[in-house]
C-alpha positions in Angstrom: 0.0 0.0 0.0 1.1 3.2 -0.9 1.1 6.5 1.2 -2.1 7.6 -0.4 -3.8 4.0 -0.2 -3.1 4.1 3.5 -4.3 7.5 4.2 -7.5 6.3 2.0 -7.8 3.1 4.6 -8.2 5.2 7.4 -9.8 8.2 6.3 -12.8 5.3 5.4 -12.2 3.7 9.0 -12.8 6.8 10.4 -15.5 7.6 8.5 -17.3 4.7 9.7 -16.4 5.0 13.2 -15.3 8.4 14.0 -14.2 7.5 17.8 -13.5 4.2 17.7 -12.6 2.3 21.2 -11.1 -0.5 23.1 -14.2 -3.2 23.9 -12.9 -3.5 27.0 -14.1 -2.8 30.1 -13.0 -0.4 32.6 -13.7 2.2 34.7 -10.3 3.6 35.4 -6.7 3.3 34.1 -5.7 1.0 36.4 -8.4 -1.1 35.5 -7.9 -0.8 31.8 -4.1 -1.8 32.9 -5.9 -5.2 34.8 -8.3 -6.0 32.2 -5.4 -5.6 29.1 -3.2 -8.2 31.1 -6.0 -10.2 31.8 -6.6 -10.5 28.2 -3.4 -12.0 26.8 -4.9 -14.7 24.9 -8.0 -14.4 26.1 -11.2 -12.7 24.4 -12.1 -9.2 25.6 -15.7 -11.0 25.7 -14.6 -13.5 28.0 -12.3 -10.8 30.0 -15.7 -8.7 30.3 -17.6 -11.2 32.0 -15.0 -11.9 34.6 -13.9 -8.6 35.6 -17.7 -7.1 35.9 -18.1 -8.3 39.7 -14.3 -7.7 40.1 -14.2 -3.8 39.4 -17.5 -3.5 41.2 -14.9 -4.4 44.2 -11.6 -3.4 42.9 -11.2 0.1 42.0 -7.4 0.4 43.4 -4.1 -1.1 43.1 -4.1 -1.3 47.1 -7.5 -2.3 47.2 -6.3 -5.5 44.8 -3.5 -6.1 46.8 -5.7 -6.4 50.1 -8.0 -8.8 47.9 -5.1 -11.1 47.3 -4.1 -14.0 45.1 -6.4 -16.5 45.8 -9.5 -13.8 46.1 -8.6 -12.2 42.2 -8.3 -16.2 41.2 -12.3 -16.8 42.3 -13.3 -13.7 40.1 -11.1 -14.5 37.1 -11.0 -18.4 37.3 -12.9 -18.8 33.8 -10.4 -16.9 31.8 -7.2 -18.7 30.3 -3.8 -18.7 32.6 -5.8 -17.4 35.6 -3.2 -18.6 38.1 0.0 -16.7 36.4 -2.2 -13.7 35.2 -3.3 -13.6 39.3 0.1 -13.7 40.5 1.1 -10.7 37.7 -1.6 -8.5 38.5 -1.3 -9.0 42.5 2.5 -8.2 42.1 2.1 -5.3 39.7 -0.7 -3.8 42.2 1.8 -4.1 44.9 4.5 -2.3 42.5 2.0 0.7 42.0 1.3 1.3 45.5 5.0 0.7 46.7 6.9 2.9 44.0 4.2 5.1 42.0 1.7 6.5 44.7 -1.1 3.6 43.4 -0.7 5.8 40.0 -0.2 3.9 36.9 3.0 5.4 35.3 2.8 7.4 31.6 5.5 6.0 30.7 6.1 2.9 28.7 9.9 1.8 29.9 8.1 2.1 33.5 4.8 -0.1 32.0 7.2 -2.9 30.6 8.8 -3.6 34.0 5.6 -4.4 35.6 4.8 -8.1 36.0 2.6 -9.6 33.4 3.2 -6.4 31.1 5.0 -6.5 27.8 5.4 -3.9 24.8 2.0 -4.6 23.5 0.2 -4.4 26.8 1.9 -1.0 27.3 1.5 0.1 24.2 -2.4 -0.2 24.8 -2.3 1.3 28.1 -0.3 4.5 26.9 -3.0 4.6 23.7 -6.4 4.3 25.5 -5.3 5.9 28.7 -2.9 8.6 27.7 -3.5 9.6 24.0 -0.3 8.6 23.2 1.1 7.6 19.2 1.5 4.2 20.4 1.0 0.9 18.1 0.0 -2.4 20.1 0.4 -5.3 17.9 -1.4 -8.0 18.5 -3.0 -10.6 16.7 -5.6 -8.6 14.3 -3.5 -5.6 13.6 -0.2 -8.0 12.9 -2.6 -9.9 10.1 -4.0 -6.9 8.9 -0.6 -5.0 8.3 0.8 -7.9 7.0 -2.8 -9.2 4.3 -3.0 -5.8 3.1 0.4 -4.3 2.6 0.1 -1.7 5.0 3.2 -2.7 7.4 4.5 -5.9 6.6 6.7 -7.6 9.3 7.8 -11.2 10.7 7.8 -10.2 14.0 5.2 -7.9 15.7 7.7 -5.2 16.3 8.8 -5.1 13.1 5.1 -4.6 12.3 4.8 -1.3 14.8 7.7 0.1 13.5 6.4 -0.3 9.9 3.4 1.7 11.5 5.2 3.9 13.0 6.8 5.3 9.8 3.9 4.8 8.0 0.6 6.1 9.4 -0.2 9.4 8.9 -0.9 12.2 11.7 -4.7 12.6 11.4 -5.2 9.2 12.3 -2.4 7.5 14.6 -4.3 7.8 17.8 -7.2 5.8 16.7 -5.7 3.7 14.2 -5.0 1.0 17.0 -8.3 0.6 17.0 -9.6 1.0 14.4 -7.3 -2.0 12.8 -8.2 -4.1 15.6 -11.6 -4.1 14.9 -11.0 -4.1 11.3 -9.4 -7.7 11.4 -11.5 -9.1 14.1 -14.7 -8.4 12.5 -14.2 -8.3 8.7 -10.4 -8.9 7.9 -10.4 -12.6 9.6 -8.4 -14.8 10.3 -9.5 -17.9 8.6 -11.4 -16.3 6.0 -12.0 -12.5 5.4 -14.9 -10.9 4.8 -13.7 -9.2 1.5 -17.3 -9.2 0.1 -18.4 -6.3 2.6 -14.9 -4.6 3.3 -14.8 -1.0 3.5 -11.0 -0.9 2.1 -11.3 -3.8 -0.4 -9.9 -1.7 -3.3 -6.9 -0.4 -1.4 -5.7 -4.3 0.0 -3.1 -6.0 -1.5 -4.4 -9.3 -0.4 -4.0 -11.7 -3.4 -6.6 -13.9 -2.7 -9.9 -12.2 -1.9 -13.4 -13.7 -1.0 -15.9 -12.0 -2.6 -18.9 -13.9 -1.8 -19.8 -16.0 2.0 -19.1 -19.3 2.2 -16.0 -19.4 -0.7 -12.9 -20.9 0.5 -9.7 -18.9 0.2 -6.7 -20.0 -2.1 -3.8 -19.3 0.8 -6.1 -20.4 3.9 -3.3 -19.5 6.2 -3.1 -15.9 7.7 0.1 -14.4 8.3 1.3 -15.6 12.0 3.7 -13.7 13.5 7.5 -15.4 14.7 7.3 -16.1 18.3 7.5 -13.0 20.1 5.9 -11.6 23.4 2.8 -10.2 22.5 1.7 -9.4 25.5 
């Protein structure tokens, strides 16, 4: 994709969805910071449903370290890797109280030494939280930037820095976002929706389905070289 395709893509995107947002849950940025660490392979569905009764209780880093391990377990127990993501979000909670005030730090060298939080998991926090230019690669936006031509990359970094040279101003807040949804909803995994895309004309993806049910030629999305996503 060239520089006008791309500004084209989101300009569209936008369009459609002028303020587009996580599906997350949260009330707070520390709860947006619990909920993103909770959803490392996980579905922001299935992280919705078990964090509704647990911010209704937990509004605080202290108040999460008072709840304790085995109390966060019992409220997240249905989601995957309960028992390490409980013993991350306890020991990042205790990290916010003891060395930023219970604040959660807008910074992302500070996020990334957190328990449980990676690039991509700080990269969200700094986005939705803060404002912040910041491109969190996960799944979607790494098959996305790779299917159309956007940002291609073997490894998600090398996808957000293909990003981050390549998508203009107007857009570079929401555009994590708006890709996210983009691939989890239409660009798919198994087999994209080209029949109703928005930016069908501006993709460089070879082998387009342009009616339901057809099977693609190259079944297999881009995957991305193992890398924490999280």
């Amino acid at each position: 994709m060239n520089k006008a395709a791309i500004f084209e893509f989101f300009r569209r995107l936008a369009e459609a969805n002028p303020a587009p947002e996580t599906e997350l849950a949260y009330g707070n940025t520390y709860q947006l910071l619990v909920a993103v660490v909770l959803s490392a392979q996980s579905t922001d569905v299935g992280v919705n449903k078990a964090t509704r009764a647990l911010f209704g209780e937990v509004t605080t880093p202290a108040q999460m370290v008072e709840l304790g391990e085995e109390g966060l377990k019992e409220h997240i127990k249905t989601i995957g890797l309960f028992n390490a993501k409980a013993k991350n979000v306890i020991a990042l909670s205790a990290i916010l109280v003891r060395d930023h005030g219970g604040e959660v730090p807008q910074d992302r060298d500070a996020l990334t030494l957190l328990p449980g939080v990676g690039r991509k998991t700080a990269n969200v926090v700094m986005n939705c939280a803060f404002g912040a230019e910041t491109f969190a690669v996960d799944t979607h936006i790494f098959r996305v930037s790779n299917r159309t031509g956007m940002a291609k990359g073997k490894t998600p970094l090398a996808v957000e820095r293909g990003l981050e040279k390549k998508v203009p101003a107007p857009f570079r807040v929401g555009s994590h976002h708006w890709m996210i949804l983009h691939g989890r909803y239409i660009c798919k995994a198994r087999t994209p929706e080209c029949w109703r895309c928005p930016v069908l004309d501006l993709c460089d993806y070879k082998s387009k389905i342009m009616e339901p049910g057809a099977k693609p030629a190259t079944p297999k999305a881009p995957r991305a070289k193992k890398e924490r996503l999280s």
